[in-house]
C-alpha positions as CSV (number, residue, x, y, z in Angstrom):
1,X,0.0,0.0,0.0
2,X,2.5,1.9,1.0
3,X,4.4,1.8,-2.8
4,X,1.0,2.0,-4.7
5,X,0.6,5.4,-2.6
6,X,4.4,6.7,-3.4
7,X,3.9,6.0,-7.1
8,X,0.4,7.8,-6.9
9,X,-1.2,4.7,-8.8
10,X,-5.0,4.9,-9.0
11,X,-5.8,2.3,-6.1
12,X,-9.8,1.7,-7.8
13,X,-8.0,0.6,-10.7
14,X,-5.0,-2.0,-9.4
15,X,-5.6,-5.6,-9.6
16,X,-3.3,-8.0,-8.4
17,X,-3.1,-11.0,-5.7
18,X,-1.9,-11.9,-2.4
19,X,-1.1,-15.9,-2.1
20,X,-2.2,-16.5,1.2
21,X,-3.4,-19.8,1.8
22,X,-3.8,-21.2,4.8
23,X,-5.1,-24.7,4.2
24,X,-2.0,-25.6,1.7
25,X,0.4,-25.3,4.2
26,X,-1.6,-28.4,5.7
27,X,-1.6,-30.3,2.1
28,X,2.1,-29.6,1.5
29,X,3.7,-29.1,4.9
30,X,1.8,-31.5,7.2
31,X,1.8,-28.5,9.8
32,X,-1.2,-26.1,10.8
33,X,0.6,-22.7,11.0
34,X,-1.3,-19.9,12.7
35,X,-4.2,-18.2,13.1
36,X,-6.5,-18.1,10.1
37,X,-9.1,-16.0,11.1
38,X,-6.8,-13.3,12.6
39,X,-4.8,-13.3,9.5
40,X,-7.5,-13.3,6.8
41,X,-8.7,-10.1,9.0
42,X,-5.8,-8.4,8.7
43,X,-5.3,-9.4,5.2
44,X,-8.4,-8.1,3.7
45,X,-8.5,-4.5,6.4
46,X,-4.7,-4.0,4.8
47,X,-6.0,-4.0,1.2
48,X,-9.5,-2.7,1.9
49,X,-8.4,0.7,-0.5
50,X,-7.8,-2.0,-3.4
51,X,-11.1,-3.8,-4.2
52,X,-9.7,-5.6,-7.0
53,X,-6.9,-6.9,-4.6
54,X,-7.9,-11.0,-3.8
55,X,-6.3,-12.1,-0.9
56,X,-7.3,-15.3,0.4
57,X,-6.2,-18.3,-2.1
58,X,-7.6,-21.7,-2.8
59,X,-4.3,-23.5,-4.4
60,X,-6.3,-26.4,-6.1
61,X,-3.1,-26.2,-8.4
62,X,-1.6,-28.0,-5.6
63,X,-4.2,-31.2,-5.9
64,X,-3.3,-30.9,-9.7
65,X,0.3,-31.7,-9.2
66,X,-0.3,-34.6,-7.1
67,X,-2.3,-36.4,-9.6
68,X,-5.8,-35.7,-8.4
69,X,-8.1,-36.6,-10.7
70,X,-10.5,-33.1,-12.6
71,X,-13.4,-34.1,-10.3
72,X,-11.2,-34.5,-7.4
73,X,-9.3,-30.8,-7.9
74,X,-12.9,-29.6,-8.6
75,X,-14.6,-30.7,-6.0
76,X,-11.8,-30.2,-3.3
77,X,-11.1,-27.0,-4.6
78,X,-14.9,-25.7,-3.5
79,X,-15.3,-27.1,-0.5
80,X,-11.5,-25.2,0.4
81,X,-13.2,-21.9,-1.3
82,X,-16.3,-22.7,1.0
83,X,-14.2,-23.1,4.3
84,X,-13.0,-19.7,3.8
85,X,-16.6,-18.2,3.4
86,X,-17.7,-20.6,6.5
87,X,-15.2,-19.3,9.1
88,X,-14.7,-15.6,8.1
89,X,-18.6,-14.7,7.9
90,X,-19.1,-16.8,11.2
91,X,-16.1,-14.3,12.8
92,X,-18.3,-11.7,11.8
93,X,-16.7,-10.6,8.0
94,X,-20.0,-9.9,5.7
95,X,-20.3,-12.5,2.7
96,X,-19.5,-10.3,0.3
97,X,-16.4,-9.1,1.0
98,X,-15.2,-12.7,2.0
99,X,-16.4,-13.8,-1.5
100,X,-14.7,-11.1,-3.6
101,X,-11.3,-11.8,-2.0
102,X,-11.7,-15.4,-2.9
103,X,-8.7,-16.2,-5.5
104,X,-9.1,-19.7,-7.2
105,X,-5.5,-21.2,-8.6
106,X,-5.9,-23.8,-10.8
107,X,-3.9,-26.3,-12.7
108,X,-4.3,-27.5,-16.4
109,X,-3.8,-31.6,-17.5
110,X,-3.5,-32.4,-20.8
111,X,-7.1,-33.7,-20.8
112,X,-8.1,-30.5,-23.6
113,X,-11.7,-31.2,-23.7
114,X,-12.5,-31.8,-20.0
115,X,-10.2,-29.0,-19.0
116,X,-12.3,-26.5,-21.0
117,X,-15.5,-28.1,-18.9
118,X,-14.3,-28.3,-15.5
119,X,-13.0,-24.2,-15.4
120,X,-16.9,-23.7,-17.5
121,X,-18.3,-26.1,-14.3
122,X,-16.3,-24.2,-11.7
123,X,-17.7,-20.7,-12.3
124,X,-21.3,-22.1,-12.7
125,X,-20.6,-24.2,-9.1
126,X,-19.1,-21.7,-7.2
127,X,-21.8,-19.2,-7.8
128,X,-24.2,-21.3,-6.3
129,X,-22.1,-21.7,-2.9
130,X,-21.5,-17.5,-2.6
131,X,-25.6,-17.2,-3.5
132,X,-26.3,-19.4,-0.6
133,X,-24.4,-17.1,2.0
134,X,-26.7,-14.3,0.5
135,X,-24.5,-11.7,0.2
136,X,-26.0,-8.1,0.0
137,X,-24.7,-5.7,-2.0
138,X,-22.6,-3.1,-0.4
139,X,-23.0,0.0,-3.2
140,X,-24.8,1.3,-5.7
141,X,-24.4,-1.1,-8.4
142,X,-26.1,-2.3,-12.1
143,X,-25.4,-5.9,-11.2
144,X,-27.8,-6.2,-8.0
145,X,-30.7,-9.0,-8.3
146,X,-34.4,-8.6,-7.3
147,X,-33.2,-8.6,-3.4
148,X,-30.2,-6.7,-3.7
149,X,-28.2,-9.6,-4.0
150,X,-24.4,-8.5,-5.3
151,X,-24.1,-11.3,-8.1
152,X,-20.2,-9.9,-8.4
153,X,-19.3,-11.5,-5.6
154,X,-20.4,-14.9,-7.0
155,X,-17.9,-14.4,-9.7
156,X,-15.1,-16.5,-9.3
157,X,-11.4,-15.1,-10.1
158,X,-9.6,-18.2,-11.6
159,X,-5.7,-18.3,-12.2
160,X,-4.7,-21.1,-14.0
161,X,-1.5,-22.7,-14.5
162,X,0.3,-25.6,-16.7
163,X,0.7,-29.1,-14.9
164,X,4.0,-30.4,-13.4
165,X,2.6,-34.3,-12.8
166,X,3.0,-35.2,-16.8
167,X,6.3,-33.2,-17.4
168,X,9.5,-34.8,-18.1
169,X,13.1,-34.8,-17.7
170,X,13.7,-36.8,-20.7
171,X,13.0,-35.8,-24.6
172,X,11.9,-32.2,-22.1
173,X,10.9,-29.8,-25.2
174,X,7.9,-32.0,-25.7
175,X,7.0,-30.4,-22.2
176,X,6.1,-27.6,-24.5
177,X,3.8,-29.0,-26.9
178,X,1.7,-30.2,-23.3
179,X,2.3,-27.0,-22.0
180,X,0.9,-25.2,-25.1
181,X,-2.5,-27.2,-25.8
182,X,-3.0,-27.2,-21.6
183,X,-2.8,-23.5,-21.8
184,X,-5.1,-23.2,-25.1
185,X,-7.7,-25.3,-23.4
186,X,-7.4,-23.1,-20.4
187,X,-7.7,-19.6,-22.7
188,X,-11.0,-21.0,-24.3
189,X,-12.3,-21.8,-21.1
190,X,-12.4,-17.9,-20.3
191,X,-9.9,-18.0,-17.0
192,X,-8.4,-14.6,-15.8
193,X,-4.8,-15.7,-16.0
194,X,-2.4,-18.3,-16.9
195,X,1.3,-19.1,-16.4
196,X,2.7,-21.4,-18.9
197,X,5.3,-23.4,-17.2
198,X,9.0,-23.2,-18.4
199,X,9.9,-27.0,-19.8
200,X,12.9,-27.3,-18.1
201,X,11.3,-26.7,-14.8
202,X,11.7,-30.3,-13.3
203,X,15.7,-30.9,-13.7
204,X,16.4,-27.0,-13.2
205,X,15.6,-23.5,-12.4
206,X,14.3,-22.1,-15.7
207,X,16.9,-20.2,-17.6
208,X,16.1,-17.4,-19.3
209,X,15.6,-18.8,-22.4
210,X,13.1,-21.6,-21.1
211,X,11.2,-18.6,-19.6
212,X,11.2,-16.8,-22.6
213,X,9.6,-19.4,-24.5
214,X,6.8,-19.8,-21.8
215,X,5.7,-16.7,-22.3
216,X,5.8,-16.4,-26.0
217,X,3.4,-19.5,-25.5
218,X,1.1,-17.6,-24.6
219,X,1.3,-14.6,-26.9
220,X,0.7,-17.0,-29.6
221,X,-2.5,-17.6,-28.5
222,X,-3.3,-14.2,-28.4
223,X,-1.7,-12.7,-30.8
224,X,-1.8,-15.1,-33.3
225,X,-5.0,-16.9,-33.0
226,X,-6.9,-14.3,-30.9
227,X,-8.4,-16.8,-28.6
228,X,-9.1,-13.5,-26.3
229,X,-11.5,-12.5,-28.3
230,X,-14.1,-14.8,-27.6
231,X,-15.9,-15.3,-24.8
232,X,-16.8,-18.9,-23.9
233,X,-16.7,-20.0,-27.6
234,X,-17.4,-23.6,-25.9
235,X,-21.1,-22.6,-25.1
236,X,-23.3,-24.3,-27.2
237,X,-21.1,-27.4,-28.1
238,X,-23.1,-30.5,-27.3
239,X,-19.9,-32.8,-26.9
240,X,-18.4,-29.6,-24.0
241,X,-22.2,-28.9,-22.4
242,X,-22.3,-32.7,-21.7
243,X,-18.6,-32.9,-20.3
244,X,-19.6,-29.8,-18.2
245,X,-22.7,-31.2,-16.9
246,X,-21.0,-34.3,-16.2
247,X,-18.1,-32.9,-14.2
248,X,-20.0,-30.3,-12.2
249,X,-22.1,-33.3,-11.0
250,X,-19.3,-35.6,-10.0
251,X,-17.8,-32.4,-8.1
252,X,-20.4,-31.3,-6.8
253,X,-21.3,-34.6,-5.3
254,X,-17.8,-34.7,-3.2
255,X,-18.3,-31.1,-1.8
256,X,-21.1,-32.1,-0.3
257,X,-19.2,-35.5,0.6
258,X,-16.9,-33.2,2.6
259,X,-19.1,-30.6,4.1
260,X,-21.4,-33.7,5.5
261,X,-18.1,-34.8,7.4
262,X,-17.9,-31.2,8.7
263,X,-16.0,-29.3,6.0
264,X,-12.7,-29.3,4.3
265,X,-10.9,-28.3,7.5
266,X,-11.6,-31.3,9.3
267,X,-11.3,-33.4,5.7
268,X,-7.9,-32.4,6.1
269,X,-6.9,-32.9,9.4
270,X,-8.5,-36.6,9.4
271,X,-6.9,-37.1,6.3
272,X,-9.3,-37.7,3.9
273,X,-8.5,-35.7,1.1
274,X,-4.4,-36.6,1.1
275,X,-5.7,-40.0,0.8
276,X,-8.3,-40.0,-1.8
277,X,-5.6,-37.3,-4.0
278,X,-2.7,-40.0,-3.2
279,X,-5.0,-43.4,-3.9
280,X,-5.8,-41.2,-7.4
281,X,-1.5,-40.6,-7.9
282,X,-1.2,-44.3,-7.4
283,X,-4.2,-45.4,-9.8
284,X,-2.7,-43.2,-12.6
285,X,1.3,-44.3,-11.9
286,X,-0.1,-47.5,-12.4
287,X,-1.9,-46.5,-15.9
288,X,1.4,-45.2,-16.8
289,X,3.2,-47.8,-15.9
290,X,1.4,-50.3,-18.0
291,X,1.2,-47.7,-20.7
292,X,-2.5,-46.8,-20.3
293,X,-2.3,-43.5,-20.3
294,X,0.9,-42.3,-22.3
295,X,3.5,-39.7,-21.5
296,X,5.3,-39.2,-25.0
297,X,8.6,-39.6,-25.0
298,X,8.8,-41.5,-21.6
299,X,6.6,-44.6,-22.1
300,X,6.0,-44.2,-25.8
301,X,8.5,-43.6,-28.3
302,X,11.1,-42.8,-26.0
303,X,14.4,-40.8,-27.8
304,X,16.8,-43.8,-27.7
305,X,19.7,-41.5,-27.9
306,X,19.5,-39.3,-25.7
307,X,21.1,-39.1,-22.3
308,X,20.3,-37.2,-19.3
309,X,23.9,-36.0,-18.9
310,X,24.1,-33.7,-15.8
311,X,19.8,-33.5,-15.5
312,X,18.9,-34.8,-12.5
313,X,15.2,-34.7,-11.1
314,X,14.7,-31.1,-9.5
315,X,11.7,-32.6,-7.2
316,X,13.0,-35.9,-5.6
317,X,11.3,-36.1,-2.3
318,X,13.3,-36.6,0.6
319,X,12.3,-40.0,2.6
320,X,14.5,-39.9,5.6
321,X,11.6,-38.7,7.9
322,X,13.4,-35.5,9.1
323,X,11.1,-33.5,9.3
324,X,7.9,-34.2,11.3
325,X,4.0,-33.7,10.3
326,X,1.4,-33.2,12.3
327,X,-1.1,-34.7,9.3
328,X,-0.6,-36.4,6.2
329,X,0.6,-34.9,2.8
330,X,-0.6,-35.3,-0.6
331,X,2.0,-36.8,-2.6
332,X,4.0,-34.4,-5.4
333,X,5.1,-37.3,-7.4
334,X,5.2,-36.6,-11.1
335,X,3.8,-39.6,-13.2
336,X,6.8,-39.7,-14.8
337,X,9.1,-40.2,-11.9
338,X,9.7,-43.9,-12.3
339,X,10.6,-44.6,-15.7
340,X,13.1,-41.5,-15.1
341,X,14.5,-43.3,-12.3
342,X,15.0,-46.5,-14.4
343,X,16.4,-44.8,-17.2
344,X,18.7,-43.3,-14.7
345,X,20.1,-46.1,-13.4
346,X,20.9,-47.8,-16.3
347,X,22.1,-44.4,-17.2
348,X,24.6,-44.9,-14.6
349,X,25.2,-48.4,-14.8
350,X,28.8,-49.9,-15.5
351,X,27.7,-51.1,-19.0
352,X,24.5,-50.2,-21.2
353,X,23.0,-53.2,-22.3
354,X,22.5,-53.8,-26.6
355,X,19.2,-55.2,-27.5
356,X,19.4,-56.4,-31.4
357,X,16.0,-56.6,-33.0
358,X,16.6,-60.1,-35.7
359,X,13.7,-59.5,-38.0
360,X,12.5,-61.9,-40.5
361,X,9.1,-62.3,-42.4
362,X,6.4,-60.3,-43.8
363,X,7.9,-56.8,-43.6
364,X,4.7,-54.9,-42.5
365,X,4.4,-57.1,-39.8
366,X,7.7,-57.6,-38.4
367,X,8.4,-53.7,-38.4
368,X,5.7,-53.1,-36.4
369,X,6.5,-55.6,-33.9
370,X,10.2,-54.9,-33.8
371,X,8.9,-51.0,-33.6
372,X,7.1,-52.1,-30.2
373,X,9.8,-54.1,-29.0
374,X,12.1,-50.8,-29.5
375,X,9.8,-48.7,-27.1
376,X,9.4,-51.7,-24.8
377,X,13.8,-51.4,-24.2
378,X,14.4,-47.7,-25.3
379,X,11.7,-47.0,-22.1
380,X,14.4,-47.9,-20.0
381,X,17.4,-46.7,-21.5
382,X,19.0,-49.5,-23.6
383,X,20.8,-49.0,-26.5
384,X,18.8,-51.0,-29.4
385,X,20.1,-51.6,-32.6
386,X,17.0,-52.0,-35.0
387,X,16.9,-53.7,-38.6
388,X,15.3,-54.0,-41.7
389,X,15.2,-57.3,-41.7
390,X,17.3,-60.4,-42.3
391,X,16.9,-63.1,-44.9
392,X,17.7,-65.7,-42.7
393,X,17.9,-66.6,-39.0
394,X,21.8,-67.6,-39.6
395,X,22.3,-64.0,-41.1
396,X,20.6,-62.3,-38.4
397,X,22.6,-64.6,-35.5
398,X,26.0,-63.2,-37.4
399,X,24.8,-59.9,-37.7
400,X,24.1,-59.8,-33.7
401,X,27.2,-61.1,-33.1
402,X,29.4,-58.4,-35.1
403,X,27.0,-55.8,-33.2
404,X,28.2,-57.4,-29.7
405,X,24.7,-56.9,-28.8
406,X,23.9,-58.3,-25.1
407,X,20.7,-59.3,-26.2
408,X,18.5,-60.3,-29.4
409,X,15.0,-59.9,-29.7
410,X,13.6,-62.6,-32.5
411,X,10.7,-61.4,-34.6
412,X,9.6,-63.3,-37.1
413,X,6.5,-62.6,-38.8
414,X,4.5,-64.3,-41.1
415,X,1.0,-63.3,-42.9
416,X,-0.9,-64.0,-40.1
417,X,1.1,-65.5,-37.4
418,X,3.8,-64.1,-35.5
419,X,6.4,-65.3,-33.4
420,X,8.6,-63.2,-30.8
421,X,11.6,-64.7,-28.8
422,X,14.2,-63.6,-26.1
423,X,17.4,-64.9,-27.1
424,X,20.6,-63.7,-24.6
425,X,23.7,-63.8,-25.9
426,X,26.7,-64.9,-23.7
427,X,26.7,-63.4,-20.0
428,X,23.9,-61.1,-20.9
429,X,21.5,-58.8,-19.0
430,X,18.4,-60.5,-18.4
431,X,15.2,-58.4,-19.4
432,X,11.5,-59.8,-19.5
433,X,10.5,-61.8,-23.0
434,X,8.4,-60.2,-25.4
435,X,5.4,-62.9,-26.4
């Protein structure tokens, strides 16, 4: 306030943000730190001259990051909102002010289509929690209902930012082709603000040139393809109405899931929410790991050139127990996390074991299947050495042998059959058979 006033900026004018956020110190820390009520106070009297200043933060980006699935973020994320409104306005604060310091950080998965419905959902839901507190309007104002309702403080302020759980160390610049359809979705679905988060984020602290490129991301969007100059182009899609319906329902039913067991306060000091957000991180490692849900360039198509050098994982979590919490975390475990730490160590190992794909057959056929066999290996960091194909199996055998390959993976496909060995060579590293 203090600066605003030196510069002689127009305070009715100013928008900006404050992240406090009382309840993410619990997620991410394990610790309940101070006194929320007396803070929040404190924090809205300080900025009362600026009332386009939001003060008091719901970081559902947070959830995001840990894997939590859109309903989960969605749901969570109001009944957080709703805590705020439910403690302040019982301490005596009027609903309206509450409401229109309410700032809503989101995050942004790679799911375009149900991204665009759950930010369209979260406006639609969270005016319906700020109408039920019945907030009165405060001034003269156009945008009063029949009972003097103030329907701007049911408007909900939504910052949105790119996700960390699907980046990757490895083959990292396709961080930016994630990054840049997460933050188109997020444009058309009419948020405030975005940040675009630099691709090199998880093995370093962006460089200048990373950052660069993060926000150029974002003027091409606007400058380019004037996505800005829309407003809610989704409306009247069939295929996005239904996804928002759908969403707001399945969010809506777990707010009220939560505020049955007494709020998200008491969610998250029993636990309830790290464990549902941690059981969802587990499900989707798992989908990963099996390849169900694909991370390009980590458990599809990896690059099997590349090596990761001097990158090393920027958010390994520390395990020795140093430090202790009063209540449980959510886990910040990117989905990536384990095929990086495979790759890694065979990264690091003494010798990098050869696979040689021996490929014989109908060409179509055998390509493809060498092709999968390729991924399978190059997904944790062997060196492959793939063919065209041989004529013979005797060829192939002396081909792998000039190669010094470790191992030799035998294709051989026919018109409608196709067989697919494991064949070690010598004193060679064992890996699972193909069939």
């Amino acid at each position: 306030m203090a600066y605003f006033e030196k510069k002689d900026y127009d305070l009715k004018k100013l928008q900006g943000s404050i992240n406090y956020d009382y309840f993410n110190k619990m997620l991410v820390d394990g610790k309940e730190k101070g006194d929320l009520i007396q803070t929040a106070k404190s924090l809205i009297e300080a900025v009362q001259p600026l009332p386009f200043y939001r003060v008091l933060n719901v970081n559902a980006l947070t959830l995001n990051n840990a894997g939590a699935y859109i309903s989960q973020e969605l749901g969570y994320a109001l009944a957080w909102g709703n805590e705020y409104l439910r403690q302040l306005t019982d301490a005596g604060l009027p609903a309206t002010v509450v409401a229109k310091k309410i700032k809503f950080n989101f995050g942004i998965s790679s799911n375009y289509f149900l991204e665009i419905a759950k930010f369209r959902a979260a406006r639609m839901l969270w005016a319906n929690i700020v109408a039920s507190y019945e907030p009165t309007c405060l001034r003269d104002c156009d945008n009063k209902g029949e009972n003097d309702e103030c329907r701007c403080a049911a408007k909900m302020k939504v910052h949105a930012e790119t996700s960390t759980f699907n980046m990757t160390l490895f083959d990292a610049h396709v961080n930016l082709l994630r990054t840049q359809t997460e933050a188109m979705s997020a444009a058309l679905a009419g948020v405030d603000s975005i940040t675009v988060t630099p691709f090199d984020k998880v093995y370093q602290n962006p460089d200048e040139f990373s950052e660069r490129l993060a926000r150029n991301q974002q003027l091409l969007l606007k400058e380019e393809s004037h996505l800005d100059k829309v407003v809610d182009p989704a409306a009247g899609s069939y295929y996005v109405e239904n996804l928002t319906v759908a969403i707001a329902q399945q969010a809506w039913d777990l707010f009220l899931e939560v505020e049955d067991k007494g709020g998200f306060y008491m969610a998250l000091t029993a636990g309830t929410v790290q464990a549902a957000v941690n059981a969802s991180c587990a499900a989707r490692h798992k989908a990963v790991a099996q390849r169900k849900e694909v991370l390009l360039g980590t458990n599809q198509f990896p690059n099997f050139s590349e090596k990761a050098g001097e990158k090393k994982p920027a958010d390994a979590d520390c395990s020795c127990g140093c430090e202790h919490k009063e209540i449980a975390t959510v886990k910040l475990q990117r989905a990536a996390s384990e095929f990086e730490a495979l790759r890694l160590e065979t990264e690091a190992a003494a010798k990098r074991p050869k696979a040689f794909m021996l490929t014989i057959g109908n060409l179509a056929m055998r390509q493809a299947r060498a092709q999968f066999s390729c991924n399978f290996l190059g997904c944790a960091g062997y060196e492959v050495v793939d063919n065209l194909g041989f004529e013979s199996v005797e060829a192939g055998v002396e081909a792998a042998m000039a190669a010094n390959a470790d191992i030799v993976f035998f294709v051989q496909a026919m018109t409608n059959t196709l067989n697919m060995q494991f064949l070690p060579l010598r004193h060679s590293t064992a890996v699972p058979c193909l069939s």
